[in-house]
N, C-alpha and C positions, 0 to 999 in steps of 0.2 A: 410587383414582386411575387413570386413563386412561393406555394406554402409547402414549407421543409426546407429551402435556400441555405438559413441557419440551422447547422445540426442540434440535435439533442444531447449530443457528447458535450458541445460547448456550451450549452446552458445551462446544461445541469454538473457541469465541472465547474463555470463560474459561480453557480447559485450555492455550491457547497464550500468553494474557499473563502465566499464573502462571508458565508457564516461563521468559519471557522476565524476569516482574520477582522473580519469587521463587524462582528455580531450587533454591534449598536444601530449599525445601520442596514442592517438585511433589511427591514419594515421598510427601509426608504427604496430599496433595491426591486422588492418584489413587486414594484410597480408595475414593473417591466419583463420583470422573470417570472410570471405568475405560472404555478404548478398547474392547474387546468388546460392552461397555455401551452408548456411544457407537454401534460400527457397527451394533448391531444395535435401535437406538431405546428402548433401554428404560431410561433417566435416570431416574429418579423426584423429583417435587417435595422429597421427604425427603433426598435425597441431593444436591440441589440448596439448599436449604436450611440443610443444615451445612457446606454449600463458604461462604456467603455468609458465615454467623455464626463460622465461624472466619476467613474473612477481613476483616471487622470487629472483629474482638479483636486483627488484625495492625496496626492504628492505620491511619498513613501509608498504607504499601502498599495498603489496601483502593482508596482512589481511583485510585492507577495504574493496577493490578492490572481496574480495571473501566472506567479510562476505555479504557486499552488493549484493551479488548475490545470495547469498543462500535467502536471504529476497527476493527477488523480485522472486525467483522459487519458496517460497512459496506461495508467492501472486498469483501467475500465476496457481499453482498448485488447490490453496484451490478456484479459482474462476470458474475449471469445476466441482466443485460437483455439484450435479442435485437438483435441487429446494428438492428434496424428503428427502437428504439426508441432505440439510440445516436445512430445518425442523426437521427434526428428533435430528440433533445436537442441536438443539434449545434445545429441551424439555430434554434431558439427564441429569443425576447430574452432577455436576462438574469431577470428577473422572473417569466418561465414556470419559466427552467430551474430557479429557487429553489420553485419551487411542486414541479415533478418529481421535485425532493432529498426535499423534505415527505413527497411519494408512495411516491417508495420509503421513508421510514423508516416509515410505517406498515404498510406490509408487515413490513419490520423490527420491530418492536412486536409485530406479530400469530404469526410466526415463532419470536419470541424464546419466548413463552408462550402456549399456544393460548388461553389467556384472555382476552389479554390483547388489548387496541385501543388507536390514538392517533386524535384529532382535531387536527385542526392548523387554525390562522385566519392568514391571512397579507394585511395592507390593506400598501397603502403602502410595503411595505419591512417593515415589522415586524407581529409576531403570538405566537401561543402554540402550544405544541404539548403539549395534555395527554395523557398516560396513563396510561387504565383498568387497575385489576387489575395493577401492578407487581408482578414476582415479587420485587425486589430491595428495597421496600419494607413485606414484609410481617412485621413485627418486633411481639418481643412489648410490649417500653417503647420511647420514643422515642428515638431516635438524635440526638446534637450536632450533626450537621450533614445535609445533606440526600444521600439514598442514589441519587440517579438518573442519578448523573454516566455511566453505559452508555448512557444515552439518548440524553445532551447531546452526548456526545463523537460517538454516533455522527451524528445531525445536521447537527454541526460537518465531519465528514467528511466526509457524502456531499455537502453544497454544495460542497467543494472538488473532489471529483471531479466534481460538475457545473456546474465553473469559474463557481462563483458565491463572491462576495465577503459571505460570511456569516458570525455566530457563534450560538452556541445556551448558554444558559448554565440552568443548574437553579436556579428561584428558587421551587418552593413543593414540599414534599416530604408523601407521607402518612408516612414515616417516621420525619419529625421532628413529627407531630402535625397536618400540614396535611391540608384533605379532598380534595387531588387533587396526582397530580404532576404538574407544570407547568414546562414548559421553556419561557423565552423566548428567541423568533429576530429577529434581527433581519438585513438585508439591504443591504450599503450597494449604492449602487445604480449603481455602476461594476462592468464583469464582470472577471473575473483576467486578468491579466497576459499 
């Protein structure tokens, strides 16, 4: 395996929601999320992989624990755009700036895992947003429910950070046996508030 494969976004977005939602056991976590490790890029898919499968044996918490991460790799994400590019999302209609949330989260995507890509479709207000090569749904039987809520959540994010009136929900998972994972968006088509 390649050093950098796992991004830094997603380690240090999961290393901050386990503390936030599972602080008892961060000590047990940072086995594997070690900040050394971290600053200096060398995360490995195997060490990244037994974060995921013991935080799925945690039940519940699995999905906080990762939606909260996907939120915070948006935040992380949507706060290197370049002043020019702020601006510019400023002035867009609503409709662009839902297309621009899309844009950035495929960087997000790609970021997360160098493997990994999203395509995103968006007519009308509503669309899809699949992603290639999920590191989060790469399990050996299938999972009860669908694993990509990092995705969804982050998504759901970043249209709020680009004062679009959106939601993104995980409706087709490879981890629970589907052959893509698939996030639908949809866009209502009034901007926030």
């Amino acid at each position: 395996m390649e050093q950098g494969e796992v991004g830094r976004l997603l380690v240090a977005s999961l290393h901050q929601s386990i503390a936030d939602e599972l602080p008892t056991r961060l000590e047990f976590y940072e086995n594997w999320l070690r900040a050394e490790a971290l600053r200096d890029g060398a995360i490995g898919l195997s060490a990244l992989a037994a974060v995921l499968s013991f935080l799925r044996q945690e039940g519940a918490p699995y999905d906080r624990v990762t939606n909260r991460a996907g939120e915070y790799a948006a935040d992380w994400s949507f706060s290197t755009l370049s002043g020019t590019r702020l601006a510019v999302l400023r002035l867009l209609p609503h409709s662009w700036r839902g297309r621009m949330a899309l844009s950035v989260a495929r960087r997000l995507v790609h970021q997360t895992f160098r493997k990994s890509f999203a395509l995103s479709r968006l007519r009308r207000g509503e669309g899809t947003f699949d992603i290639r090569h999920s590191v989060f749904c790469s399990v050996r039987e299938p999972a009860t429910h669908p694993l990509c809520g990092y995705y969804a959540a982050a998504v759901t994010r970043l249209f709020a950070l680009c004062a679009v009136n959106g939601t993104a929900i995980s409706t087709e998972c490879r981890g629970v046996g589907g052959t893509v994972c698939r996030v639908a968006v949809a866009l209502d088509r009034s901007p926030r508030g």
